[in-house]
N, C-alpha and C positions, 0 to 999 in steps of 0.2 A: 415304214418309209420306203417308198421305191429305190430299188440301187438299179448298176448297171458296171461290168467290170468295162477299165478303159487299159490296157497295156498291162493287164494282169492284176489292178487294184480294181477293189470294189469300193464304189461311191455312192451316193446319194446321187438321184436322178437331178436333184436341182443344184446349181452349183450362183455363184455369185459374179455378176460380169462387172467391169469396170470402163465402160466405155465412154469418154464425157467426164468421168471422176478425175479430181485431181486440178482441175482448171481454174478453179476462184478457190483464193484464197480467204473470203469469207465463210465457206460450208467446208473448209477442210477437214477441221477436226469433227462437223458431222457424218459426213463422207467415212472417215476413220470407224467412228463410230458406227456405222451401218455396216462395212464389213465385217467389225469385230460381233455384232449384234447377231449378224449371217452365219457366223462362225459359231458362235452359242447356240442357234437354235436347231445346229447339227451339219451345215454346210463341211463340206471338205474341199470344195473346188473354187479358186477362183482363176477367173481369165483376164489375162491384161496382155498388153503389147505394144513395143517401141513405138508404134504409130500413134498411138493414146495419148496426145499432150504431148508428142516429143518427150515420153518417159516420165512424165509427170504422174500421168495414170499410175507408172510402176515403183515410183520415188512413194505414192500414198501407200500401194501393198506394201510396200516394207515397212512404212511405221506402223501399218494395223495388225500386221503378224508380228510384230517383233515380241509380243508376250505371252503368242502360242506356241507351242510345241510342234517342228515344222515337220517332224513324220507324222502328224496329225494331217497334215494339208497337203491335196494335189492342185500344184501349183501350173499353170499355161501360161505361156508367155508366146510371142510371135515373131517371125521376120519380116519384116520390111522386103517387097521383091528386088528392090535395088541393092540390098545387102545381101542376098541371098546368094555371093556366089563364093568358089572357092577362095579368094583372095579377100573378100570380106565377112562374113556370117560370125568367124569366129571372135571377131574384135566386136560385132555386133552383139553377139550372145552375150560376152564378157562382160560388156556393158549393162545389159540388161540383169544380167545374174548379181551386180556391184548394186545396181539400184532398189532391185526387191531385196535386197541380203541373202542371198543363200547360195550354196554352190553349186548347187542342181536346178532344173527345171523336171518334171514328173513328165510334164507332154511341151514340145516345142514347134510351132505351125508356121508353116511354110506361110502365109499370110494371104497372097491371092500370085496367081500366076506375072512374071513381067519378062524381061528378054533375054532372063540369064538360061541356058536351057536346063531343061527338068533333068534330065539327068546329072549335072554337075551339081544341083544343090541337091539333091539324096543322096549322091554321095557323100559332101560335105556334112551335113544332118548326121547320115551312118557315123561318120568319121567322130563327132563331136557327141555321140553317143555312145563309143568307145572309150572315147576320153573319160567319160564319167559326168560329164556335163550337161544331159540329156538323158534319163531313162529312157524317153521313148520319142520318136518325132511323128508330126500329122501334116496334114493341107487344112486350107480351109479356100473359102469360094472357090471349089472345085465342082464342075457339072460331070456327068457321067463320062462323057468321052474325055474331060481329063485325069477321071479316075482308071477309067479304062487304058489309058497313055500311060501311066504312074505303074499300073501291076503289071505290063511291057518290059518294065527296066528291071534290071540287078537289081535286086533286096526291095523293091518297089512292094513286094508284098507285106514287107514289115510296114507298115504302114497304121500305127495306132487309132486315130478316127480321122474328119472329114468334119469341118465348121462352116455351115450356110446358113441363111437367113433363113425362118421355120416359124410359120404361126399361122392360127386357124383363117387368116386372112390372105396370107400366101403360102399355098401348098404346091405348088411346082414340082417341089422338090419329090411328091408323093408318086407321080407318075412312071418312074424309070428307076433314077437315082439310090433314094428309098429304100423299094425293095431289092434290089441289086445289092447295096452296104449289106443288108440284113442277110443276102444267101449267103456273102463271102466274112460275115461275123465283125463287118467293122460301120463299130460305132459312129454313131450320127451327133454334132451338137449343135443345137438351135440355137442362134443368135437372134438378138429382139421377137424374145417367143410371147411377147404379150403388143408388139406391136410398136409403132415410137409416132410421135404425135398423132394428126387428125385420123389416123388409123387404128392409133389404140383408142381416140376415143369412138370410133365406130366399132370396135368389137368390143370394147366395155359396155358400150349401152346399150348390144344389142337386147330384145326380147326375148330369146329364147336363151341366149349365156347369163341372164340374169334371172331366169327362173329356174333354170338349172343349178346356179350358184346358190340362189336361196334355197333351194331343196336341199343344197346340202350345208346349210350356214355357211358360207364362205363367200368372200366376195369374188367379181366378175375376174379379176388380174389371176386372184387364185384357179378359178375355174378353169382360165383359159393356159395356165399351165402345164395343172394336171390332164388337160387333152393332150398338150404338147408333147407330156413323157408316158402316153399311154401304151405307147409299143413295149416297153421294156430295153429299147435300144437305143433311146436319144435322152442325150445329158440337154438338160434348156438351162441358161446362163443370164435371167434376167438380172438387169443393174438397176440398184436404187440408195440413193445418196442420204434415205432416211431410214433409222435404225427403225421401227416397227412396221415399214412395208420390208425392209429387208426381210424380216424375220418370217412376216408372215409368206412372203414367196418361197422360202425353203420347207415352209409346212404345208405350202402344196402338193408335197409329195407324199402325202398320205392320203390323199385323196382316190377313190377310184369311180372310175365311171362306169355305166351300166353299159351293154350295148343298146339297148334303147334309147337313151341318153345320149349315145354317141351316133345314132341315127340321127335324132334332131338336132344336131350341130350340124350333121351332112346335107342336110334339107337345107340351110342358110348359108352354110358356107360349102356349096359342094369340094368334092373330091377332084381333079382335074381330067379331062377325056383325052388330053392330048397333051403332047410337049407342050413345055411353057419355057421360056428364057430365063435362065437362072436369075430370082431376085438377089441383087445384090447394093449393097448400103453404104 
């Protein structure tokens, strides 16, 4: 199974997203059941955040771990940019830490940028990972030049990973971004690595991810996984509300791909020649 260390723990490349969960109370206790499923079939990660439901997303993590063992699990949780600042993050986090049950977060992400300035929330992030409350803190829908702005600041280098949207259908992120994380050793994680509506189903059905996928018995969502964590460097975080696709997305990561295989993906879905605008969801 592919890993990838994230703030010093080593994980499994696929981890469990929770994006959308938590919302009907008709699929809840499936929903449950898919993370715990996630969890069995060797997941260590899952991602949630205050934005999710207004905490709903994080009200279902905490009933689906509560009968793991939580140094088993790297837990992500996020800020909201409007809570993001010294006078609020901590009442924020505390909240969020009350709703999943635990006293810690493993990684805690700045959520996307808004008008509190970036320096005062790494500070704040710093501060509440002193406390103990925070191993480790990240960004997410960050483009290079705001990664670039980030390693500027005081302790900006502690900086655990970096969460943008990432799939063989939008690779943007491959041109600049990308390799840059990977000279300075910080981790990538791909949100929606298999695509979300009319777009997964144009890379599920494509022709050649689906003869690719049959070559290797698995299906196209798997296939289009194991592209997503082929670097060695990107955690992918697909969410799914049913316990047997749960499981089988975290056994996409045994998967590996040829480089010829990974040429004819490139033929369909190229590579990007030029800046692209950060996709963001």
């Amino acid at each position: 199974m592919k890993k990838l260390t994230i703030g010093g723990t080593q994980v499994p490349a696929i981890g469990l997203g929770t994006w959308h969960m938590g919302d009907n109370a008709a699929t809840r206790s499936q929903e449950i059941n898919a993370i715990k499923a996630g969890i069995d079939a060797g997941a260590k990660v899952i991602d949630t955040a205050e934005m999710y439901g207004n905490g709903r997303s994080e009200a279902l993590v905490g009933e689906a771990i509560r009968d793991f063992n939580r140094d088993d699990l790297f837990i992500i949780d996020k800020v909201l940019p409007s809570n993001a600042s010294k006078a609020k993050l901590e009442t924020s986090l505390d909240r969020s830490l009350k709703l999943v049950g635990t006293d810690h977060f493993d990684l805690y992400l700045y959520h996307w940028r808004g008008a509190i300035p970036l320096e005062e929330t790494i500070s704040t992030l710093r501060a509440m990972q002193e406390k103990g409350k925070i191993n480790h803190w990240g960004v997410s829908n960050f483009d290079l030049p705001d990664m670039q702005e980030l390693l500027a600041l005081s302790g900006g280098d502690q900086v655990a990973a970096n969460e943008d949207l990432y799939n063989i259908g939008s690779r943007g992120v491959e041109y600049s971004l990308l390799p840059w994380q990977r000279e300075r050793k910080i981790p990538f994680i791909a949100y929606t690595p298999v695509g979300a509506g009319d777009e997964q189903g144009r890379l599920t059905t494509n022709k050649t991810v689906r003869e690719i996928a049959a070559a290797h018995q698995v299906s196209p969502w798997q296939l289009i996984l194991a592209w997503a964590i082929r670097d060695g460097n990107t955690l992918a975080i697909p969410q799914s509300g049913d316990p047997k696709h749960a499981a089988a997305n975290v056994a996409a990561a045994n998967i590996t791909l040829s480089s010829a295989e990974l040429a004819k993906i490139d033929e369909v879905f190229p590579k990007p020649t030029s800046k692209q605008p950060l996709d963001v969801r």
